[in-house]
N, C-alpha and C positions, 0 to 999 in steps of 0.2 A: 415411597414405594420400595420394598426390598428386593435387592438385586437377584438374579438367579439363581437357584438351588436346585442341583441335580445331585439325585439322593441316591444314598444304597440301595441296591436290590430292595424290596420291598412288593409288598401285596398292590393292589387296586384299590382295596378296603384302605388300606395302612396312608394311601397316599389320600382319599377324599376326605377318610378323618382328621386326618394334620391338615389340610386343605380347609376344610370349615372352621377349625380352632383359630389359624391363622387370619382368617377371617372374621373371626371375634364372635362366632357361633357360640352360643351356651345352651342349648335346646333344640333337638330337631322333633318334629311332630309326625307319625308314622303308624299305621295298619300293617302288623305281619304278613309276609315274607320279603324284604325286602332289605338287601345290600346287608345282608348278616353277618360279613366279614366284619364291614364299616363299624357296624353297629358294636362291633366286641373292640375293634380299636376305639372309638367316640370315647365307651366307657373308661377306656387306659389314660384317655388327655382329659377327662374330667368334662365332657359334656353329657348331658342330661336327654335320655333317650323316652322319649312321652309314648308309649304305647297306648292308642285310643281307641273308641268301639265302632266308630264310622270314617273314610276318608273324609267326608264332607267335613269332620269335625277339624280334623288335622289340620284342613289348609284355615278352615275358620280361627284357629289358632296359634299357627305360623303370623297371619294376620292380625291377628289383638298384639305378639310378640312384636311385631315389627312397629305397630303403631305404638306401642308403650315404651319400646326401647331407643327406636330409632336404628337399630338395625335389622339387616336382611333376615326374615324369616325361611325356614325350610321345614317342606312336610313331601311325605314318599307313602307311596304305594307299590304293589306291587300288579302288574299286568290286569288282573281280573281288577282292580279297585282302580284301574285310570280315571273310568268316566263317572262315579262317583269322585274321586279328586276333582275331578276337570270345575263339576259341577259348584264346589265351594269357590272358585275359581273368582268367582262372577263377584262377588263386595270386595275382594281385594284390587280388585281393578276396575272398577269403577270409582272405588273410597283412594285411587293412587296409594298403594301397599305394594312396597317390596318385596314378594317371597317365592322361593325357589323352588317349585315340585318338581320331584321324580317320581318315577317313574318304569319299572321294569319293561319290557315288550319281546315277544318270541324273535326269532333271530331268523334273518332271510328267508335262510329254505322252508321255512315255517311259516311267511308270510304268503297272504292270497290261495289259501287252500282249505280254510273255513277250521284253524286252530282252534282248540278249544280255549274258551273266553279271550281270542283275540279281537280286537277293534281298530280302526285306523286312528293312532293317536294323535297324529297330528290336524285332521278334522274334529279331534272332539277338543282339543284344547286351544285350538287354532281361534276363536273369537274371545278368551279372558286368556290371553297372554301376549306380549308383546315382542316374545321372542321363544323359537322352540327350535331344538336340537335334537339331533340321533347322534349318541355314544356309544358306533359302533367296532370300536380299534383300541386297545388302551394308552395307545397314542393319543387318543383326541381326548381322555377326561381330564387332564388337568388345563389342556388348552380351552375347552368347554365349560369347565367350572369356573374359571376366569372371566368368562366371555358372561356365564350364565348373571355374575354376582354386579359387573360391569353392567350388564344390561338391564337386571332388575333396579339399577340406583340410581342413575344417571334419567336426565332430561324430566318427563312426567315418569314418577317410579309406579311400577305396575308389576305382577307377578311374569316366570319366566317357566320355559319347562324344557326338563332335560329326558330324553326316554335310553334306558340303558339295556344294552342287551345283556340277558336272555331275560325271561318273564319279573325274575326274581334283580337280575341284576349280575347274578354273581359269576357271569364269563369276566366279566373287566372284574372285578371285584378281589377273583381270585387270582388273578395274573399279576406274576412277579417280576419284575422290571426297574430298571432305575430310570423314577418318576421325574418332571421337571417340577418339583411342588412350592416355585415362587406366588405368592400372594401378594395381593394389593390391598392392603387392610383397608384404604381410603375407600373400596369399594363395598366396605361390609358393613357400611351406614349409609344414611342419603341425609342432605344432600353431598356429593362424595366433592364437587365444585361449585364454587358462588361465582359465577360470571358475574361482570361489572357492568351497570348499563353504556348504552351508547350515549354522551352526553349532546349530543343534537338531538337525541329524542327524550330527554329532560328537560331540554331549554323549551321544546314543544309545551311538553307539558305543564310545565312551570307557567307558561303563557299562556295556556287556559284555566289554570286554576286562579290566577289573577284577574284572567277578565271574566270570571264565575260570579254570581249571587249565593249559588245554593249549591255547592260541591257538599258531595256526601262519599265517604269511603266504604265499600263492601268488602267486607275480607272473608278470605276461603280457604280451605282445606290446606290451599301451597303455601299463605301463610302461617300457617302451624307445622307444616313440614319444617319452613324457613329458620323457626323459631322468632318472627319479627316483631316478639309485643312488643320493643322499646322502641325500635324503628315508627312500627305502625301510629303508637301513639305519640310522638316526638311528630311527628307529620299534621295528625287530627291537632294538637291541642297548637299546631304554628299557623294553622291555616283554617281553624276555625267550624271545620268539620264535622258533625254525627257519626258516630262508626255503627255500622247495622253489619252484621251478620249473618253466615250459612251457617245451619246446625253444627259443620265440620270444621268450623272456626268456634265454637259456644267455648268461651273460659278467655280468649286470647285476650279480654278486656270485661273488666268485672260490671257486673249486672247497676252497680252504686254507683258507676264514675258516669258525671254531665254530659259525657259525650256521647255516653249508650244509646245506641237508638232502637236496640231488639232486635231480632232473628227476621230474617227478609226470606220471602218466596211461598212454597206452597204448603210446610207443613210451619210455616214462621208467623210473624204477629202482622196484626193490619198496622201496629206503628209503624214498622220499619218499611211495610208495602207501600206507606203514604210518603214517607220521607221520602224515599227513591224515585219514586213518581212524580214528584214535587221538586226535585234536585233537577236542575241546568245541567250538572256536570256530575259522572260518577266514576269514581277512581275504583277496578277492582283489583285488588289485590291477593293474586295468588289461585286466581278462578276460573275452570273454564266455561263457565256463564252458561253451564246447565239448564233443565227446563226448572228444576227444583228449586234452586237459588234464586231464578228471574220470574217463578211462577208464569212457564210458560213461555217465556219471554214478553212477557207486559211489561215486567217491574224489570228497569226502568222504559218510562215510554219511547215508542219509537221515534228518531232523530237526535234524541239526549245524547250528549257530548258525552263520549266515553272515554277516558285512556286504564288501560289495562297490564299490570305489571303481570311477569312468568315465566319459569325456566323454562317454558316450551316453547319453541318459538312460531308453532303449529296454532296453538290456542289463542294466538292474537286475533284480534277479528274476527274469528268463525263466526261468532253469531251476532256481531253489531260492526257491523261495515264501514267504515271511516273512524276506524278507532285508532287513538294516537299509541301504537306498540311500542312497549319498554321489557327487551327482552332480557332481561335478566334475574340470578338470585331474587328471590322478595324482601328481602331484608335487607339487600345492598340496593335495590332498585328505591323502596321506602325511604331509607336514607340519604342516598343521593336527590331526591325530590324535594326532603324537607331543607336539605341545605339548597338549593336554588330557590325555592318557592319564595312569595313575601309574606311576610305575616298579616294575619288579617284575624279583628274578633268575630264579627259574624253573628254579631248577639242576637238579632233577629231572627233569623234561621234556626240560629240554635234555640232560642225560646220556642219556636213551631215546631221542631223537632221530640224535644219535651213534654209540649203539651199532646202530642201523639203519642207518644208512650206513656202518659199519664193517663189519657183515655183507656189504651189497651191494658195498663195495669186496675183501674175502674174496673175494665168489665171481668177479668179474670178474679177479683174481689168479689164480684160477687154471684161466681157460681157457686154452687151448696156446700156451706162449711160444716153440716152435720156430724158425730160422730159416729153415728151408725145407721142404715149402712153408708160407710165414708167414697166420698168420690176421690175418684184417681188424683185432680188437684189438689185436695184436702192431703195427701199423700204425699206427695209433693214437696206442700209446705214445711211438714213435718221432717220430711227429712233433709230440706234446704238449712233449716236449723239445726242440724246434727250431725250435717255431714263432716267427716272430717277436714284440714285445713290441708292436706297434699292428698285429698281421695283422685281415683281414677275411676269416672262413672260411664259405666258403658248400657249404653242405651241400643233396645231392636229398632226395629221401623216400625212402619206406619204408627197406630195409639201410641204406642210407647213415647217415639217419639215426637209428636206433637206435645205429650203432657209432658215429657220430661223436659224437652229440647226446648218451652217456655216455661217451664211453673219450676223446673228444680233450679234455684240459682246460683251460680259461680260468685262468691262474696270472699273470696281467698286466690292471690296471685299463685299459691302452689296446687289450688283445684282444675283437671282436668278432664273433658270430656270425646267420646268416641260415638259416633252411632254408626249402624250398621247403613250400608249404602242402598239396600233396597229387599235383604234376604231375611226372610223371617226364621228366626232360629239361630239367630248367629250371635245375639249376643251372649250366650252362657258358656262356650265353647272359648269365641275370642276375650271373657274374661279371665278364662283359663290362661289361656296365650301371653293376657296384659300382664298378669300377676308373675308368671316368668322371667316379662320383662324387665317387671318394676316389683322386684320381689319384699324392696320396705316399703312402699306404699299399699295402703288399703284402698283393693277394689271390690265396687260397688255395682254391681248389677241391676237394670231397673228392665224388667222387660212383665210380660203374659204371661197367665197360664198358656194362652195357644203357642209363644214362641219358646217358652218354656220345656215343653213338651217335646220338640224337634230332637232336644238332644240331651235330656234329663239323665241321658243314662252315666253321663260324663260328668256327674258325681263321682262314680265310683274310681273315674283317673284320676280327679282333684283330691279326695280323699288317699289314696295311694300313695300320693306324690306330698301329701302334705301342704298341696295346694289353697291357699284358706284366704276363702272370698265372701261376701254377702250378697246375696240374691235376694233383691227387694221384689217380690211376684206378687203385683198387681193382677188379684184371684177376681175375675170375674164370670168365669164361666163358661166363657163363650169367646167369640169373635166379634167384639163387639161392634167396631171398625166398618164390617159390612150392613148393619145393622138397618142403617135411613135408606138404603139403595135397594133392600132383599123386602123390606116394607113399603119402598114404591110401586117396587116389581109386583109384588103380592096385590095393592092397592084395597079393595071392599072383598078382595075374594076369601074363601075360606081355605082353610089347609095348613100343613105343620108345618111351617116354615122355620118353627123354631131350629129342625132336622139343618140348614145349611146354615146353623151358626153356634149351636147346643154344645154344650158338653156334658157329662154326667157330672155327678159330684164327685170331688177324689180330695184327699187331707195330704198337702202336700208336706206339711208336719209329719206325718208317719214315714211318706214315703223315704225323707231324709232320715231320720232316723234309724232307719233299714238299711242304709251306707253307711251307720255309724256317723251322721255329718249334725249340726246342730238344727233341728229345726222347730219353726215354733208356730202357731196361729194368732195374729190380731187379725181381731173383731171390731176394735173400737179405735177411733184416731188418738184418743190418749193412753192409749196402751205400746203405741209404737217404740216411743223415744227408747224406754226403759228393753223393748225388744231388741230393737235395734243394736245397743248397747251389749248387752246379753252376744248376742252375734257377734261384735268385733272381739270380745272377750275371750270366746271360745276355745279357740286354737283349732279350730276343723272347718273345715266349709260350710257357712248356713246359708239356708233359707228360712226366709220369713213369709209367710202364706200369708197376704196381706188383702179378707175379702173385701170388697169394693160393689158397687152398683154397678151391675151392668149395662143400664139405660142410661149414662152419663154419658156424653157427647163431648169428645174433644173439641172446645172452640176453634171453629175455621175462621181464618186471616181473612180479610178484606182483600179483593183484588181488582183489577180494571175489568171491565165487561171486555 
């Protein structure tokens, strides 16, 4: 932690800029007019000022930033663009993302008398942040900015929002003052502390893993925060364990190794639903046992011996009651377990284990390998064998990721994977975001034409910026996702229903190429690879228009009635 620093005279601007740098900021994400001082000092310390075409895009990309770098993301608007910010709001905090919005807002006397495009900000941001401030004094912004970068990284990391007055920002902005502008760099990553667990609630746990048949480990999003592959799997391979998976865990243990048990819960495989289900005892790690992850809370069944590692100490138990709590780091809590635990093979279990994911690998073999028109898993395949060896694939919701989040596989310790926590649209914006943050590795975007669409227009910032990603767009036309449910509804009746799932035709080859960005059309699944290819080549942003069937059904998982 560096000691205090009370500075010369200087701006408001002058202090948040050296403010974020110190904080290891390389990128802030931002809709015009806002904190224009900051914005001209940012430039002077060598950070990278993202000008975007929607706030929704900004915090979407604050977000991919944080999750690809591991540090704090920041994105700003100005007063009339809060509740579009607020709105992006919602995947970063629920997917646990560290990012810091501002936010302009009119200044007292201005409040409660019907200002033009004012809103009450602290109700619109007040359910996706875990912490919110008024910087109304230029006193309070360095002690706020502290607070803000502290708040967003520490315990469950979750975004944070600061509102500055006047709409724009620039009353503190412009005020000249000698700022107190000490940093705590430790706060401009997460996690910014590894607590140690308690070792009476190891010795616990150590003592039901020994009197277990069938312990199975779930790992989740807090362990990939953690960073715990060595831990995680130094545990499974001493104690004889299945490792199953949330989507926000895919990559932390490669798809080849004996202990895989596949993606668990409601967009995950029926192996990992049956293991879980099947398991005595389930370790999770890093989880807060979601409806997503537990399908619902079926998987695992009710009274199954739980213990549960987590920086939070809030997430223990919520949702399975007599759970043995291990509050600490994931990766120190993993560690400290495999050294008390006793070894055990468990070759039994782990042979059952196996053969459930050998089934669920059976039935995904044999959906339609045609090459034209190719299904979304045929696509899949295709690019599980070409992806690169340190890609970063960021995945939408719902189809997306079902097909990606089981058919694309992690077969490389340096491949890594992101999906969106529930916001259709997010992923082309926060691969913008990822690429900032991990600007030598190649990212690879798998999403829709419909989630596609949300935010297409933010070619033209990745383009600008020199931004250069691949967008693999899964071209089907439609929504397809709602497809079996808009066809029950309908039932023998007659009528366009195509109207609540349709789309027109559109060459999203042209429409790249109108941004000057790479793009192309497959038709056929052996024309990808060589496409593909072509796109990482480039040196500009592609897209690959890749049409597909759109009556192909993402396989849904097995779950308890």
């Amino acid at each position: 932690m560096s000691e205090a620093t009370i500075t010369p005279t200087m701006t408001g601007g002058r202090c948040m800029a050296e403010m974020w740098k110190g904080y290891g900021v390389s990128h802030v994400f931002f809709v015009d007019a806002i904190l224009r001082r900051a914005m001209v000092e940012a430039e002077e310390l060598g950070i990278k000022r993202i000008l975007t075409h929607s706030e929704k895009a900004a915090a979407y990309m604050a977000d991919g930033y944080a999750r690809a770098s591991g540090r704090v993301g920041v994105c700003m608007s100005q007063s009339v663009g809060a509740a579009n910010l607020a709105s992006g709001l919602q995947d970063p905090y629920l997917a646990q993302s560290p990012v810091i919005a501002i936010t302009g807002c009119h200044t007292a006397p201005m409040q409660h008398r019907n200002s033009y495009q004012e809103l009450n900000h602290e109700l619109l941001f007040g359910g996706v942040t875990k912490f919110h401030a008024k910087i109304e004094t230029p006193e309070q912004l360095p002690f706020l900015l502290r607070q803000a970068f502290r708040e967003a990284s520490t315990g469950t990391p979750r975004p944070v929002h600061l509102d500055i007055v006047n709409h724009t920002g620039e009353l503190i902005a412009a005020s000249s003052r000698a700022y107190d502008t000490t940093c705590e760099p430790e706060y401009g990553q997460y996690p910014p502390h590894r607590p140690l667990p308690d070792p009476v609630a190891i010795k616990r746990a150590a003592a039901a893993i020994k009197a277990s048949e069938r312990p199975v480990v779930v790992v989740d999003r807090g362990a990939i925060i953690a960073g715990a592959r060595e831990q995680l799997m130094a545990l499974a391979r001493k104690i004889g364990a299945p490792v199953c998976i949330s989507l926000d865990a895919k990559g932390i243990i490669l798809d080849s190794d004996p202990l895989y048990g596949g993606a668990v819960g409601t967009y995950g495989s029926s192996a990992a639903n049956h293991i879980v289900c099947e398991a005595d005892l389930v370790i999770f790690a890093g989880s807060n046992t979601g409806d997503m992850t537990t399908g619902a809370w079926k998987v695992p069944k009710a009274g199954t011996q739980v213990i549960q590692i987590d920086i939070d100490p809030i997430e223990l138990g919520r949702n399975y009651p007599g759970t043995i709590g291990i509050h600490s780091d994931v990766a120190a809590g993993l560690a400290a377990l495999s050294a008390e635990a006793s070894s055990a093979k468990r070759e039994s279990w782990l042979a059952t284990a196996r053969g459930h994911l050998a089934e669920w690998n059976k039935h995904l073999d044999a959906l339609p390998q045609q090459e034209q028109p190719m299904w979304p898993s045929r696509l899949c395949a295709e690019l599980t064998e070409i992806l690169p060896n340190d890609a970063i694939v960021i995945s939408d919701t719902g189809y997306s990721a079902q097909w990606s989040g089981n058919m694309i596989g992690m077969t490389k310790p340096g491949q890594t994977y992101h999906r969106a926590a529930g916001s259709l649209g997010w992923s082309f914006p926060a691969a913008i975001g990822a690429k900032c943050g991990a600007p030598d590795k190649p990212v690879v975007v798998f999403t829709g034409d419909g989630g596609f669409y949300y935010h297409a227009m933010e070619l033209e910032t990745a383009r600008r910026w020199g931004i250069n990603l691949v967008v693999v767009l899964n071209n089907n036309g439609g929504l397809a996702q709602g497809q079996r449910t808009i066809n029950a509804a309908y039932g023998n009746r007659a009528g366009r229903k195509q109207e609540l799932y349709e789309f027109g035709k559109f060459s999203f080859e042209n429409f790249a190429q109108q941004f000057d960005c790479f793009g192309a059309t497959v038709d056929k699944a052996s024309d990808f690879a060589k496409t593909f290819k072509a796109a990482l080549a480039a040196n500009k942003p592609a897209v690959i228009d890749v049409r597909t069937q759109f009556t192909a059904i993402a396989p849904d998982p097995w779950l308890p009635a």
